[in-house]
BAMARKE-789595 format. One record per residue: residue in one letter; x, y, z of N, C-alpha, C in turn. Coordinates in steps of 0.2 Angstrom, whole numbers, plus 5000, padded with zeros to 4 digits. Layout:
<pts>
AXYZXYZXYZ;...
</pts>
This chain:
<pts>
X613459475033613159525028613659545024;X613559515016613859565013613959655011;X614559655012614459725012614459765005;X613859835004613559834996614159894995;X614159914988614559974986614360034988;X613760044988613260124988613460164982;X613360144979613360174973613160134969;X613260154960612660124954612960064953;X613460054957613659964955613259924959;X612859954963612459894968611959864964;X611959884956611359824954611759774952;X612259754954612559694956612259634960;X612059684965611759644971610859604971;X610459654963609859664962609959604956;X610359624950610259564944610759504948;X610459454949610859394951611059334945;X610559344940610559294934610859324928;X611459314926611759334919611859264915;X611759274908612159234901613059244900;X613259214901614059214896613959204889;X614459234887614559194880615259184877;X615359154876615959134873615959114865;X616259174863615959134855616859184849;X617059154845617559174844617759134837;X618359124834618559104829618659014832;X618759004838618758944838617858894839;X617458934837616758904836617058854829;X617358874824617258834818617758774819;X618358764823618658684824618258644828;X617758704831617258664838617458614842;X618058614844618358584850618258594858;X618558644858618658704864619158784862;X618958814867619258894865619958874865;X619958854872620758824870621158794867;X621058774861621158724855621958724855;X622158794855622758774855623258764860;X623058794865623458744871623358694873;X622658684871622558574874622658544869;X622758544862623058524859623358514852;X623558504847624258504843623958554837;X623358584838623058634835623658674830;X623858654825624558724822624058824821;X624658834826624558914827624258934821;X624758934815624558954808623858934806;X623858884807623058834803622658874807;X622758894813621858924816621758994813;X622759034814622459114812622259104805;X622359074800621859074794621159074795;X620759044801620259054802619659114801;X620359174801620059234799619659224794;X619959184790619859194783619059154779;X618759094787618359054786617559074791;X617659124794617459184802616459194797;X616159164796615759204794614759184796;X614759214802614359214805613559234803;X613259194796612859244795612059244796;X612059174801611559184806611359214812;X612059244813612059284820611259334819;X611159324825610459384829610659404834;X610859464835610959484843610259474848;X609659484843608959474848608859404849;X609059354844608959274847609359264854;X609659284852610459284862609959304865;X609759364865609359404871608659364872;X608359344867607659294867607959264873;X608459224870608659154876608659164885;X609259214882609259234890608559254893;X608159294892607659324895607359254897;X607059214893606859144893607059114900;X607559124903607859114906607859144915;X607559204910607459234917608259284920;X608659284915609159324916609259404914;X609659454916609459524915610159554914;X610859494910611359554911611759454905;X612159514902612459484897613359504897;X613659454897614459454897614859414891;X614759454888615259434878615959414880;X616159384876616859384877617159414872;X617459494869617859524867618359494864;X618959464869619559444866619859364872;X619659314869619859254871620559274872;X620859204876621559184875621859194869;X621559174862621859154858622159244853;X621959284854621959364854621459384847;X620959344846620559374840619959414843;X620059464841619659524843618959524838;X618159534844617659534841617359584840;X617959644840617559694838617759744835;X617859794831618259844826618659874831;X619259854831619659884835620159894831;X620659954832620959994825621759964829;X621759914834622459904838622959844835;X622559804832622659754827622359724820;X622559694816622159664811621759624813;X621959594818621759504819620859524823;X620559534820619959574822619459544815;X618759534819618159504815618059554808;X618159614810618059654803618359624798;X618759604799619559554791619459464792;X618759474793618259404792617859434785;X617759354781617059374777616659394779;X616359394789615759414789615759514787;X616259524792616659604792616159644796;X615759644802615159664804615759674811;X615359724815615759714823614859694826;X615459614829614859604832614559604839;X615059654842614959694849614559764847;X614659774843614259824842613459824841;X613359754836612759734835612559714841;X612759694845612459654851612259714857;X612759754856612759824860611859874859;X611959874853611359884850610759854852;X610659784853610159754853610059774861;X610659754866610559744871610159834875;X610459884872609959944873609259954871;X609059924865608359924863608059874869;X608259814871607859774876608159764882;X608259844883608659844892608959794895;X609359774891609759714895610459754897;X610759744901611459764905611859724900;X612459744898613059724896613659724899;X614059674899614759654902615459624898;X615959634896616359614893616859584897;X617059534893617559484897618359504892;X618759514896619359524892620059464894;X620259424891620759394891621559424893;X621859434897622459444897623059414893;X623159354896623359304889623159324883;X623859334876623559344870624059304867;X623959234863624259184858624559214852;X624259284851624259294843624759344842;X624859394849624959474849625959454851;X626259494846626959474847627259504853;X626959554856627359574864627159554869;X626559504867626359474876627159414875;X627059394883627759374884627459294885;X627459264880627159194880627559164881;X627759114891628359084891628359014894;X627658984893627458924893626958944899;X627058974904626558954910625758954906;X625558924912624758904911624358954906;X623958924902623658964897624259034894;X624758994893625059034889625358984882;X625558994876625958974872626758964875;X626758904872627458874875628258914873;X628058964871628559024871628559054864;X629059104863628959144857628859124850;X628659134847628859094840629259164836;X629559144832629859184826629459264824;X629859274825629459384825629259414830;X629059394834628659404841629459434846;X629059484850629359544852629459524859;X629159504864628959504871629059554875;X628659594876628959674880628359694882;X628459694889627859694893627359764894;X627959814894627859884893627459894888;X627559864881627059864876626559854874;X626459774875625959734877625259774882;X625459784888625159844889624959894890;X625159934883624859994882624459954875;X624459904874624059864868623559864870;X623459824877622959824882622359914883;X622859934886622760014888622360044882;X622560024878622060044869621460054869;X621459964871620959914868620159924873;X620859934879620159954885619860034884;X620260054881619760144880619460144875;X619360084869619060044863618360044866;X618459994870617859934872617459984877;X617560034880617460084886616860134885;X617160154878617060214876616460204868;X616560154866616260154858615560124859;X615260064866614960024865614460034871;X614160114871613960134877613860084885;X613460104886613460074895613859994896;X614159994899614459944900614459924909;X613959854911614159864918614359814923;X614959784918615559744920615959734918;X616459734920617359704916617459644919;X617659594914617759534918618459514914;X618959524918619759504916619859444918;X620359414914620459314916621059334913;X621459284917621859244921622559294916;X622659314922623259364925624159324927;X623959274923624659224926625359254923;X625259324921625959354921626059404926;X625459404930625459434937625459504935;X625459534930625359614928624959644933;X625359714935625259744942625059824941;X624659844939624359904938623759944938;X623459964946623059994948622460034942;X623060074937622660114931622360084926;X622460014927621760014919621360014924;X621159984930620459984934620060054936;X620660094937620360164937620260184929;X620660164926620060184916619460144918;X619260114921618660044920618260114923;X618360124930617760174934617960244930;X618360274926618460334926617860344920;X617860264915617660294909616860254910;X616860194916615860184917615960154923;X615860214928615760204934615060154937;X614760154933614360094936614560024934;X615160004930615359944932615759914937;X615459854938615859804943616459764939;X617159754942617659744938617959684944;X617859634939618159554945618859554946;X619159524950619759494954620359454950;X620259464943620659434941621059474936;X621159534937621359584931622159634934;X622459664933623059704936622959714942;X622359724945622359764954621759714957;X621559744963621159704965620259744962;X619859704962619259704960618859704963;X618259724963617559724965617259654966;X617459604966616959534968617559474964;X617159424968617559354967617259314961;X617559254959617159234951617559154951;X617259104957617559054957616959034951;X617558974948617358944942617158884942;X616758834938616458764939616458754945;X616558774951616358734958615958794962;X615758754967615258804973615658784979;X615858864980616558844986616158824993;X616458804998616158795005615958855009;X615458815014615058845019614258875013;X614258905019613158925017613258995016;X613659045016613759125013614259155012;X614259195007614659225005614859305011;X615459305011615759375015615959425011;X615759435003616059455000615659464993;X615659504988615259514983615659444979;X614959404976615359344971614959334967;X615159294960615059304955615259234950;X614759194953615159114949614959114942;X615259074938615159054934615358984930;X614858964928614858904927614458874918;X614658844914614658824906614058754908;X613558784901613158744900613658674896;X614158664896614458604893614758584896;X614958524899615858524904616158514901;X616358504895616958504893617258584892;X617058594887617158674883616658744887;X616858804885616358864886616358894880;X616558864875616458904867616158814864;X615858824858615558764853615958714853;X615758664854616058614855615658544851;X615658524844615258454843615358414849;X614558394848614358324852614758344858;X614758414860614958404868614158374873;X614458374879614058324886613958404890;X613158414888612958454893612658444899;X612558464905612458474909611458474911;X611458434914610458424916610258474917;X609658484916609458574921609358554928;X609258514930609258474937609858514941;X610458474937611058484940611158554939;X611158604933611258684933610758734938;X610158684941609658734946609858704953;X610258644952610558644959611058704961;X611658714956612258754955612058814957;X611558844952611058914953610758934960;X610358914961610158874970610658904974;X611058844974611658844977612058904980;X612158944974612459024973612259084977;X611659084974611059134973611059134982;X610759054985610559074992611159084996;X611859064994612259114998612459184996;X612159214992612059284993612559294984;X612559264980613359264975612559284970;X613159304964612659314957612859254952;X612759254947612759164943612959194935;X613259204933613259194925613259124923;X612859094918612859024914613159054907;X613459004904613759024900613658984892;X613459014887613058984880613859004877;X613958924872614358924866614158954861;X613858994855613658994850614158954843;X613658944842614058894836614558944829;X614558914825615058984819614659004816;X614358984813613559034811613359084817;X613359074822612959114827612359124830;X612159054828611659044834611758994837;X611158994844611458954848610958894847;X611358834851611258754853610358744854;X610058704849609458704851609558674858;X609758634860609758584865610058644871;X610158704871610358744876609758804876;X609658804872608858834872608358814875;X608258774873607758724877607858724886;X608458684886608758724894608658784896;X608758844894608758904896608058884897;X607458894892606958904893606558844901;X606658784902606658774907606758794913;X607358804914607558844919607358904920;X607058944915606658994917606059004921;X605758934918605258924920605158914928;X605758864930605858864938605958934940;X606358974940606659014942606059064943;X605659094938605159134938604559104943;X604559034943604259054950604359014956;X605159034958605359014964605959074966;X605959114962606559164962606459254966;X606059234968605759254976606359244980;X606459214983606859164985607359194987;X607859254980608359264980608259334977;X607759374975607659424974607459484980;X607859514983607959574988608059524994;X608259464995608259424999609059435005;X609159415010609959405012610059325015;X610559325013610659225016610659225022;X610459175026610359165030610359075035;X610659055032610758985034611059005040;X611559025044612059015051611159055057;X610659065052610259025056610058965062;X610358935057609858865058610558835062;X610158805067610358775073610758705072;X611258655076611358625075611058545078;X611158505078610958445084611458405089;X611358395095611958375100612058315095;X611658265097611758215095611358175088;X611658155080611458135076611658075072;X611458015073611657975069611157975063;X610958005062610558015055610658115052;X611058115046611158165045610358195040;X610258235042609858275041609958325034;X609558335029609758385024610058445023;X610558465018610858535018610458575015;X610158635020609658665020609958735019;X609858785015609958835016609558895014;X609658955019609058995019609259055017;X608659095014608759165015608159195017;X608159255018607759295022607459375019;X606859405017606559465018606359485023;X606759515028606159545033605859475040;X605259485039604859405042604759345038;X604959355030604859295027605359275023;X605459195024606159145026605959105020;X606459085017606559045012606958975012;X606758925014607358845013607158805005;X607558805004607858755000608458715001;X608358664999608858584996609458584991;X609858634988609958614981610158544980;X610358504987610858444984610258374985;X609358404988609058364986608458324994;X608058334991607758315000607558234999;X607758205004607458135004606958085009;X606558155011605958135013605458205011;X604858185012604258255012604358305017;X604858305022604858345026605458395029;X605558425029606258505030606158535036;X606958485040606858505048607458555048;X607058625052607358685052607758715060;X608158635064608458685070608458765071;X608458775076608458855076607858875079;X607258865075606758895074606258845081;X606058885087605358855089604858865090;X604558915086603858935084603858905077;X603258905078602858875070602658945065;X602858955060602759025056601859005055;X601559065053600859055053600559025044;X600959035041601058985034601558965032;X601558915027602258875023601858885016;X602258885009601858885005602658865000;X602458794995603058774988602758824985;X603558844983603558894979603158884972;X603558804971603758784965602958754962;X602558744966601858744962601158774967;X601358824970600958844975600558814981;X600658744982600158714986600558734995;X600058714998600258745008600558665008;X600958685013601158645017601058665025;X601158615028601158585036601758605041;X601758685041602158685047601858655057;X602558615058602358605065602958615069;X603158615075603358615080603358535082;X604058505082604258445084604658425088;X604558365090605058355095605258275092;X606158265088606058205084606358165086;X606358095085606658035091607458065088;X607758035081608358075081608758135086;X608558185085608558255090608358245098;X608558185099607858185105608358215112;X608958245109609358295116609458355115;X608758375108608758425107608258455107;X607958525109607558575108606858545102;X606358535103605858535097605958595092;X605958575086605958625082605558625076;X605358655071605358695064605258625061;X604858585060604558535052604158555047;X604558565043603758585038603758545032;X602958515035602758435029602358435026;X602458395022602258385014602458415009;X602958415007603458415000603358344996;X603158374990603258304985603658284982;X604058244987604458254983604658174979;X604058144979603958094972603758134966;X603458184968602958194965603358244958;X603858294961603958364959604758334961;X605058284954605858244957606358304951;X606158344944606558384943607058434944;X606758454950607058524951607158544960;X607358584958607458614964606858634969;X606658624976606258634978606158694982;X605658734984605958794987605158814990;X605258814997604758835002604758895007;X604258925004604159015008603858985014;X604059045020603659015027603859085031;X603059115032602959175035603159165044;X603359195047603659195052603159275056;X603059265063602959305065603659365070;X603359425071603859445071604559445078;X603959425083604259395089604559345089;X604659295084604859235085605559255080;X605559285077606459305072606859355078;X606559395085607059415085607559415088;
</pts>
């Protein structure tokens, strides 16, 4: 059982579905955020970018359409990328969206919207800065390949840039209710910006990648091993594979394979940010729209499943003997009623639940409300095992896009 905060940061535990966004001066090369560490990108050529920044499609309510669309309830901006251009009026640098043509702060607008339509907000901050002449750029990993010409390196500076920037982003842009720091490979050690984080909005959750240790875990593009999480966690995963910011003609990801991922998360107890590029104009990818709103559509109504629910797959029993491997089935639980699902896919009409030897008094797919056939089986497979838990009739010719998810009421002598 993961163990909760008790306090206002447990709606961490309540919103499981977030939007990313990654959106920056590097929307207009449309490569990747990282343009200039992955490739021959010149320093100078991008920062003139400022000069080309002008977004005058941006809707902070189309983001929030999407997202909702979606079925997600919490939003994480990205502020300041690796590359160090800052999205919002900040008085700590030039190199800020204000000294764009557009000249609008667009955290703020988005701040805005997101209080008018109760949506939760979360900022993502870069430690890494390409641009800022004290950070100590000295080739490691997402860093620039050492100082150029003027640049200061001094850590102690650098720093209190950071320390600014964070009583900026804290304090101007009301409720904020996560900090999400990335990639700390200068190993910066300083308990105090995490206490300004709870000092100045103590309802945020603040992840594991920042000067101290943090509030929850946030593995990237993979879904790590085993069936639950021991620990508050927080995947996130880009509707591209290549890029998390705008990218032409990138290769997105099926909604098949992103409700598998979601799935995946959700039922061992983790929360999910997906993450939208928006283009330089500022709206987003028809073709990720269309996605989000798919997926909502699965998720609204099978998202039972993982709403007030706790994972519970080290339920489910093994078999002595198996030469036929059987589905990865994982489960979660309200009380007497149980939830299995497939994310990596069922290959027959039927979901066998070791563990279980009573037959629950219904089964019901989520995924378009029809009953199914729980029974008590004893199967030639298993045959040195216990009868157990089948529940048949899943379509699964029928119903091959998504993910499927089957409710099944349990009586209360037989869970305990």
């Amino acid at each position: 059982m993961i163990k909760k905060f008790d306090d206002k940061r447990d709606w961490f535990f309540e919103k499981k579905l977030g939007m990313f966004v990654h959106w920056g001066l590097y929307a207009l090369p449309a490569w990747h955020e990282q343009i200039l560490w992955r490739s021959e990108y010149p320093r100078k050529r991008y920062e003139k970018l400022v000069d080309e920044f002008n977004p005058t499609r941006f809707d902070p309510d189309a983001w929030i359409d999407a997202m909702l669309s979606a079925g997600m309830e919490f939003l994480c901006f990205t502020t300041k990328h690796h590359d160090g251009f800052c999205m919002w009026d900040t008085k700590q640098t030039e190199y800020n969206v204000m000294n764009t043509p557009y000249g609008k702060d667009v955290l703020a607008m988005l701040a805005e919207a997101c209080k008018k339509r109760g949506v939760k907000l979360g900022l993502y901050y870069s430690l890494p800065d390409w641009h800022h002449p004290n950070y100590p750029n000295i080739g490691r990993h997402h860093e620039m390949f050492g100082p150029r010409a003027g640049d200061k390196p001094d850590e102690r500076a650098y720093l209190e840039f950071v320390r600014a920037q964070l009583e900026e982003l804290l304090t101007n842009y009301g409720p904020i209710c996560q900090f999400f720091w990335d990639v700390n490979v200068a190993e910066f050690s300083d308990p105090s910006f995490n206490e300004t984080i709870r000092r100045l909005q103590p309802d945020a959750v603040i992840n594991d990648r920042g000067p101290s240790d943090g509030d929850f875990s946030t593995p990237e593009r993979e879904i790590p091993a085993g069936k639950e999480f021991s620990r508050p966690t927080q995947a996130c995963q880009a509707m591209g594979r290549e890029s998390w910011g705008f990218r032409d003609d990138e290769d997105y990801y099926s909604v098949p394979f992103l409700e598998k991922s979601i799935s995946t998360i959700l039922a061992m107890g983790g929360s999910y940010l997906l993450n939208v590029g928006p283009k330089a104009d500022g709206t987003l990818v028809e073709e990720n729209v269309a996605a989000l709103a798919r997926i909502g559509d699965w998720y609204r109504r099978v998202g039972e499943a993982f709403d007030g629910t706790v994972p519970c797959s080290s339920m489910l029993g093994t078999g002595a003997t198996m030469r036929i491997r059987y589905e990865d089935i994982f489960l979660t639980r309200r009380g007497n009623t149980f939830y299995a699902l497939c994310p990596s896919g069922l290959e027959t009409g039927t979901i066998v639940l070791p563990g279980f030897e009573k037959a629950p008094h219904s089964a019901k797919l989520l995924n378009d409300g029809r009953s199914l056939r729980p029974v008590i089986d004893s199967l030639p497979w298993r045959w040195k095992d216990k009868p157990c838990l089948c529940i048949r009739g899943l379509p699964v010719d029928e119903i091959t896009g998504e993910v499927l998810v089957v409710r099944f009421e349990m009586d209360e002598s037989a869970v305990e």
